[in-house]
C-alpha positions, 0 to 999 in steps of 0.5 A, spaced: 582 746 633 582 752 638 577 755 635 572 750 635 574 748 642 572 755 644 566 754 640 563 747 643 565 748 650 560 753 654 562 760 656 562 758 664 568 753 663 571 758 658 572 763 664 573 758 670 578 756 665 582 762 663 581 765 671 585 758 672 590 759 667 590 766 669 592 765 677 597 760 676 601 765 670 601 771 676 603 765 681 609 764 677 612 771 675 611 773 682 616 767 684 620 771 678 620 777 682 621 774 689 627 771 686 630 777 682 629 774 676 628 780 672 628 783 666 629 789 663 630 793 657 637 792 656 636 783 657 630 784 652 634 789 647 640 782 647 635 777 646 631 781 639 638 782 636 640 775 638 634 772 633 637 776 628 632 783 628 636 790 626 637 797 626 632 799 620 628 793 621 621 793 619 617 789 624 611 787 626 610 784 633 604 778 636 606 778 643 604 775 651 607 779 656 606 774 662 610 768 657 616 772 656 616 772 664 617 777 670 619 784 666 621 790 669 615 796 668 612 791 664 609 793 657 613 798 657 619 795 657 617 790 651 616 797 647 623 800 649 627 794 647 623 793 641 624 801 639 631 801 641 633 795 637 629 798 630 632 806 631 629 811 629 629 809 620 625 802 624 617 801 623 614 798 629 608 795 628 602 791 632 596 788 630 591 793 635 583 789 634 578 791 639 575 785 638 579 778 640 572 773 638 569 771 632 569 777 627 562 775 625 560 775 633 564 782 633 561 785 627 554 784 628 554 788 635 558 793 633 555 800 630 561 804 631 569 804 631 573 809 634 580 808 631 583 813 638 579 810 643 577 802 643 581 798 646 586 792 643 584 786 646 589 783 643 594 783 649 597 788 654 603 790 649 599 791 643 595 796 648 600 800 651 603 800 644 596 804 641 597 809 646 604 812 644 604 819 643 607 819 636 603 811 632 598 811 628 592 805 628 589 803 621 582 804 621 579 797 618 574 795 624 576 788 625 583 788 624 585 795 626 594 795 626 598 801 630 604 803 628 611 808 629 616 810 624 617 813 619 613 809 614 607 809 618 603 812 613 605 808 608 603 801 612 596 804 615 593 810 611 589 804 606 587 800 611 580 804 611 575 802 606 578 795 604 574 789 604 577 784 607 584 787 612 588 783 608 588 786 601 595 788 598 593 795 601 594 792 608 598 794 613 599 785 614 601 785 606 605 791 606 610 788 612 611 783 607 612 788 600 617 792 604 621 784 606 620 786 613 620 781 620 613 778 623 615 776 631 610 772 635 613 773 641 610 768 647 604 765 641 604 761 636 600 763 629 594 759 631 594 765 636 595 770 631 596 767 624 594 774 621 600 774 615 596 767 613 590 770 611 594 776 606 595 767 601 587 768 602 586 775 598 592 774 594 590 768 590 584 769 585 578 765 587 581 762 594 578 754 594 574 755 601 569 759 602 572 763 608 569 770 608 561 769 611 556 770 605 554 777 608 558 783 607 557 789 613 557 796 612 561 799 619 561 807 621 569 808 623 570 814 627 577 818 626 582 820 630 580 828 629 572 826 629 570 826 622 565 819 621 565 815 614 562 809 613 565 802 610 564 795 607 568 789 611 567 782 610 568 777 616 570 770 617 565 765 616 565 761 623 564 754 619 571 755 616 575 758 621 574 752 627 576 747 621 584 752 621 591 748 623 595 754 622 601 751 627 601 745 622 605 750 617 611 752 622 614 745 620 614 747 613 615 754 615 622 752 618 624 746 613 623 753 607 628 758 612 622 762 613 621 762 620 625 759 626 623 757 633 627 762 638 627 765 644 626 772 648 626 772 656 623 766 658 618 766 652 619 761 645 618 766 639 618 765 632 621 769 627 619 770 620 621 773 613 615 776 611 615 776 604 618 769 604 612 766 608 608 770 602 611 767 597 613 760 601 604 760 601 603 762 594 608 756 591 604 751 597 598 753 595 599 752 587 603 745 587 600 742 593 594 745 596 598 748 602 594 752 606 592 753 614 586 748 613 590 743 609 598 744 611 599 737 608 596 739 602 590 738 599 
């Protein structure tokens, strides 16, 4: 539904929009921050293991900085607390894409993508988080994920070259083989419903036609400069505006794959990967369950 509001309303109104919002979320934690209602990394570090994340977790994190409210050093904070909770044997991951439009819109402009220097434009922490030292970004052009932790090789290196970014190779797929956690910390899947897409490559001819007709050939510069080319595929608008993807969080709770939680001030969820995957698959199957029809088809 957002996505089809998004495509009807004129850009003017989308911008005159989001500055609104914009001003009144910056109003609101500055009245945080006058009142001493900050948190920090060790508020942030009881929160993550309250909703059940631990040492050696493999997490992959969807984030908005402003709903988890006033926190100190911003970004950073987030990162710290979320490092500190997994430890050194935790993989951290973070869905790093350059592009937070339609991927047809994207695509069509885009000649190259530079895997060390486009920007996220999926949020203040995912951006922060690209730029660490020591996590290494996917190099797929449309849904690129940066990661830290020992595994990181294993979830992005096979990213590069695959068709569509959630074939069994990508990082979104591999939280789910290695039974790791998805936190949509302050957002919901209709802001990030990524995981969702990995029920769509894994089912031999999926039902609705979500991939546009034409397949795009994207040149990927890499980390130490070598440029290759690759084939994607992109979403085809004329399904995406038709997504209800929070029309699953009820079945998601009801299958004890997600619960609705808290971190700061922010509601989040938290999932098993692996039993969304499957919770989808079995949906899909006996019912026609997807994020178009979460009622079944």
């Amino acid at each position: 539904m957002r996505d089809f509001l998004r495509k009807i309303t004129p850009q003017f109104l989308l911008t005159w929009y989001r500055k609104g919002k914009k001003n009144q979320q910056n109003k609101e934690l500055q009245a945080s921050k006058e009142k001493g209602d900050i948190l920090s990394v060790k508020d942030l570090v009881r929160d993550l293991q309250a909703i059940g994340i631990e040492n050696g977790d493999t997490l992959l994190v969807h984030s908005s900085l402003s709903k988890i409210g006033y926190v100190e050093e911003g970004p950073k904070t987030v990162v710290d607390a979320l490092l500190t909770v997994l430890g050194e044997k935790g993989n951290l991951l973070m869905p790093t894409s350059p592009n937070a439009s339609m991927q047809l819109d994207y695509i069509k402009d885009l000649e190259v993508f530079d895997v060390e220097n486009d920007k996220s434009k999926l949020g203040a922490i995912s951006e922060y988080f690209r730029q660490l030292p020591d996590a290494f970004r996917s190099a797929h052009p449309t849904e690129p994920v940066s990661c830290v932790g020992p595994d990181t090789e294993f979830f992005t290196s096979e990213h590069f070259g695959c068709l569509t970014p959630y074939t069994s190779k990508s990082p979104f797929y591999r939280v789910s083989e290695r039974k790791g956690k998805i936190l949509y910390l302050g957002v919901t899947l209709d802001n990030a419903g990524t995981n969702l897409h990995t029920l769509e490559d894994a089912v031999e001819n999926f039902k609705y036609p979500v991939y546009h007709s034409d397949i795009f050939e994207i040149e990927v510069k890499f980390r130490n400069g070598e440029i290759r080319k690759m084939k994607t595929k992109v979403h085809n608008p004329e399904q995406s505006v038709k997504r209800k993807c929070d029309g699953l969080i009820p079945l998601f709770v009801e299958k004890g794959v997600m619960k609705d939680v808290k971190v700061g001030k922010a509601r989040a969820l938290i999932v098993d990967a692996q039993k969304m995957l499957d919770c989808m698959l079995e949906e899909y199957e006996q019912r026609g369950v997807t994020m178009y029809t979460p009622n079944g088809a």
